[in-house]
C-alpha positions, 0 to 999 in steps of 0.5 A: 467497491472496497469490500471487493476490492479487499476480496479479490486481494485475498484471492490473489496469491501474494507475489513480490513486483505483482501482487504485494503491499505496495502494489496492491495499495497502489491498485486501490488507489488507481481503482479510485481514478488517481494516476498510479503511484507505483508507475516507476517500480513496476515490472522492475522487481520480483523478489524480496530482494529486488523490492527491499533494493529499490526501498533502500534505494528510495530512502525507506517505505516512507519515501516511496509512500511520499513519493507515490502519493505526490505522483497520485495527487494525494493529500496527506491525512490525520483522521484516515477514513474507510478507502484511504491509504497509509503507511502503518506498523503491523507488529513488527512489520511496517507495510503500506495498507487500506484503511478500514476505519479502526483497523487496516488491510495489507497484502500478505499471503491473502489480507492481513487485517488488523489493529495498526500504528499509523506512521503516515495515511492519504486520503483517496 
């Protein structure tokens, strides 16, 4: 279901408010039978701009990641496994990304993947 999943995100053009980091983690996560965690922030953006406003907003990625897994009923972990979700530091980017054991899957202009340092991760 994963490697689909990772497919179809790359087919996807990337679109702020449709089809971003964030997004597109909360769609994993949704996929997997969990309640949406990005239930509030949908349709209320569709620019860099408007995203980074309602992050600055909600105290940074990491309240949002927080606050999402909370409404998703995730449980924070310290040991992510294939499918689970996180936040991490992708060079000098942070973003929110799937796990895929030793490297991680963000949205970007198809998938980003790569080696990454992991600031938080849930388990789905």
């Amino acid at each position: 279901m994963l490697d689909q999943f990772l497919d179809d995100m790359a087919r996807r053009p990337f679109a702020d408010g449709a089809a971003d980091c964030i997004l597109t983690v909360a769609d994993w996560i949704v996929l997997n039978g969990r309640p949406d965690p990005a239930e509030p922030y949908r349709g209320r953006y569709r620019t860099a701009l408007g995203r980074e406003r309602i992050v600055r907003r909600e105290g940074g990625m990491l309240a949002v990641m927080d606050a999402g897994a909370v409404r998703a009923g995730l449980e924070a972990t310290e040991s992510p496994l294939r499918g689970d979700v996180g936040l991490v530091r992708m060079g000098e980017r942070t973003v929110a990304a799937i796990c895929l054991n030793r490297l991680w899957a963000a949205k970007g202009a198809g998938v980003v993947v790569g080696l990454a340092e992991v600031l938080k991760a849930w388990r789905v």
